[in-house]
C-alpha positions in Angstrom: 60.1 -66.3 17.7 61.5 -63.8 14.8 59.6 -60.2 14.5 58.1 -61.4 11.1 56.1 -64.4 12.5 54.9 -62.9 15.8 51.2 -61.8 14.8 49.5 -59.3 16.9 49.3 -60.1 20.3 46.3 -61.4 22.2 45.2 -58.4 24.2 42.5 -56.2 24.7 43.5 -53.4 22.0 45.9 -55.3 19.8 43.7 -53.8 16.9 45.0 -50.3 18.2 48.4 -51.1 19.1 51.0 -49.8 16.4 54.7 -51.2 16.1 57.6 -48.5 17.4 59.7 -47.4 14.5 63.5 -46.4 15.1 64.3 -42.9 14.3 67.9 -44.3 13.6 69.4 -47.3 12.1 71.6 -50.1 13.4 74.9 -47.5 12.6 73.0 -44.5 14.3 72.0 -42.6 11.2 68.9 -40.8 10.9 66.1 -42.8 8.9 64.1 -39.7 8.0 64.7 -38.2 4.7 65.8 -34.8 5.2 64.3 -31.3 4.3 67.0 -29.5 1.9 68.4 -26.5 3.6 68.3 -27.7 7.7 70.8 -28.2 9.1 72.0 -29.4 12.6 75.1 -29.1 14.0 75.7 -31.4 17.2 77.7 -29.4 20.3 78.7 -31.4 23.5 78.6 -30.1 26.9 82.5 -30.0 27.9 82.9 -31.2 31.7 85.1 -29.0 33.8 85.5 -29.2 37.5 83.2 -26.1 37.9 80.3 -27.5 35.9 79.5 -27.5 32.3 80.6 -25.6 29.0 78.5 -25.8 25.6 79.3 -23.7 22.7 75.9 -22.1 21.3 77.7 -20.4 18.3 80.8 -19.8 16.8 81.3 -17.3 13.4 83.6 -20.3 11.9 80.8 -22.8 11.5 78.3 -23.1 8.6 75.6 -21.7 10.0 76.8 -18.1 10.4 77.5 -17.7 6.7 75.0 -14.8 7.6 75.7 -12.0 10.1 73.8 -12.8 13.7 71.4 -9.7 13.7 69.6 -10.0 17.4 69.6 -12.9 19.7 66.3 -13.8 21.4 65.1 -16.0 24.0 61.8 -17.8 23.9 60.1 -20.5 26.5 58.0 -22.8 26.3 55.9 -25.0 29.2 55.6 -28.3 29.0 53.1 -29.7 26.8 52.7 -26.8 24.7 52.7 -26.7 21.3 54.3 -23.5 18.6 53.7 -24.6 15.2 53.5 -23.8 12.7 55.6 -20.5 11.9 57.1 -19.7 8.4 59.4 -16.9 7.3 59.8 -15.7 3.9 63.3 -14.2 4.5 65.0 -14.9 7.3 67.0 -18.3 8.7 66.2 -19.5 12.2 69.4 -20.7 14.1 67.3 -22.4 17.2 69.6 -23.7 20.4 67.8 -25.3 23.3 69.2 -24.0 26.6 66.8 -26.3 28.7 64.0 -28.6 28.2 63.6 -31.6 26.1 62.3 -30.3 22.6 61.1 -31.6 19.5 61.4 -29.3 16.6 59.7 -30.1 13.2 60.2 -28.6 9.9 58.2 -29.1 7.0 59.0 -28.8 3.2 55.9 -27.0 1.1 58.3 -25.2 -1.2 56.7 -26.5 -4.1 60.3 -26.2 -6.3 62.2 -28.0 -3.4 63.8 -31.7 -4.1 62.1 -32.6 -0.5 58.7 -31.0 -1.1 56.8 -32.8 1.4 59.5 -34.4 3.5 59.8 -33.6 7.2 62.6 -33.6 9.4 62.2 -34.4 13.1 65.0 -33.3 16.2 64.9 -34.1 19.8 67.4 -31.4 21.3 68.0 -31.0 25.1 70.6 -29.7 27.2 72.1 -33.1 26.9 71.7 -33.8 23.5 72.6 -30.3 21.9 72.9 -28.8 18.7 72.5 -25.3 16.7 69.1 -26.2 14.0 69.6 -23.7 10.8 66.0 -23.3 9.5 66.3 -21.4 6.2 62.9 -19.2 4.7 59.9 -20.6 3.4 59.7 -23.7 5.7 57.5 -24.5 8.0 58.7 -24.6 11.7 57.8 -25.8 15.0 58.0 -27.5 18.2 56.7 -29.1 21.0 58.0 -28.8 25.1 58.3 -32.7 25.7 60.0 -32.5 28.8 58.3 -31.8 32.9 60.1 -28.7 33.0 59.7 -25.2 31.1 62.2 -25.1 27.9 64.5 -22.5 26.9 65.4 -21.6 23.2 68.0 -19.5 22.2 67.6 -18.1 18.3 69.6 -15.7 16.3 68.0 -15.5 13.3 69.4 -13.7 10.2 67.5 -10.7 10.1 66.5 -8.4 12.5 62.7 -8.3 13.9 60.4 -5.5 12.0 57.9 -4.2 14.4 56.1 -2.7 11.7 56.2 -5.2 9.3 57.4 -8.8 11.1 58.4 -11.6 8.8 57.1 -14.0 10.1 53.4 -15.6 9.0 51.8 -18.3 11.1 49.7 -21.1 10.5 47.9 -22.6 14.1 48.9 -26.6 15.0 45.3 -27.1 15.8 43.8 -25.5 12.8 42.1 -27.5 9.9 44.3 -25.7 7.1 47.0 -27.1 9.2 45.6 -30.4 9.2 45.1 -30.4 5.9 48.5 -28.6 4.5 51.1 -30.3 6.5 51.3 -34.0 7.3 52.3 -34.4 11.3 50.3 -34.9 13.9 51.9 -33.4 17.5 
């Protein structure tokens, strides 16, 4: 029986049920469309016979086109939620030390060629990479993993106590809802 004649099944539900969509096609590439300006840059954990090595950063690579100005960890528990955050000048460069993370970005930049668009990445210590999140974007993630996550970012300008960049707009909240089209 081919996928196009099989008909909903017969099962308490089938009404409900909704049909799994690849996030990649049949050569690996990324179906979603994405946001202009984020960027991800893939690193591999390098086997050696005392463990592990993964580069985090490295001044010759695209994303540090911009002098690193503090480096910060933040964690998250599982389950949780921190979305949606915006800044209005600086990049995020986000690296997942541990955990299983999915960070979204959303395009509202009402002049950008991917206004609307939203770009989805599942990072983890096994799958890593260095996600550049430039200003004016929204930005967030969720722990998906059992285990607390740990994110490495060294973002492009240097926290302000006295005046932060950095505006925030909660997940849960009905202007959220209503502004940006994901549901965690």
């Amino acid at each position: 029986m081919t996928e196009a004649n099989r008909g909903a099944p017969h099962v308490v539900g089938a009404a409900e049920l909704l049909a799994k969509k690849s996030a990649v096609d049949e050569l690996g590439r990324l179906r979603s469309l994405p946001v202009e300006g984020v960027a991800f840059r893939p690193t591999r954990p390098v086997p050696h016979e005392d463990g592990l090595l993964t580069e985090v950063a490295r001044a010759t690579w695209d994303a540090f086109d911009e002098p690193v100005s503090q480096v910060h960890v933040t964690t998250t528990f599982p389950g949780r939620i921190r979305a949606w955050g915006l800044h209005q000048v600086s990049t995020d460069r986000l690296f997942v030390v541990h955990g299983l993370v999915k960070i979204v970005v959303f395009d509202g930049r009402l002049d950008s060629p991917s206004h609307g668009h939203i770009t989805e990445v599942i990072v983890s210590e096994r799958n890593p990479g260095l996600l550049i999140v430039p200003p004016n974007l929204y930005h967030g993630w969720k722990n998906i993993g059992v285990t607390e996550a740990i994110i490495i970012n060294m973002p492009t300008e240097m926290y302000n106590y006295e005046d932060p960049d950095a505006l925030d707009m909660p997940w849960d909240s009905k202007a959220a809802k209503d502004v940006i089209p994901y549901v965690w």
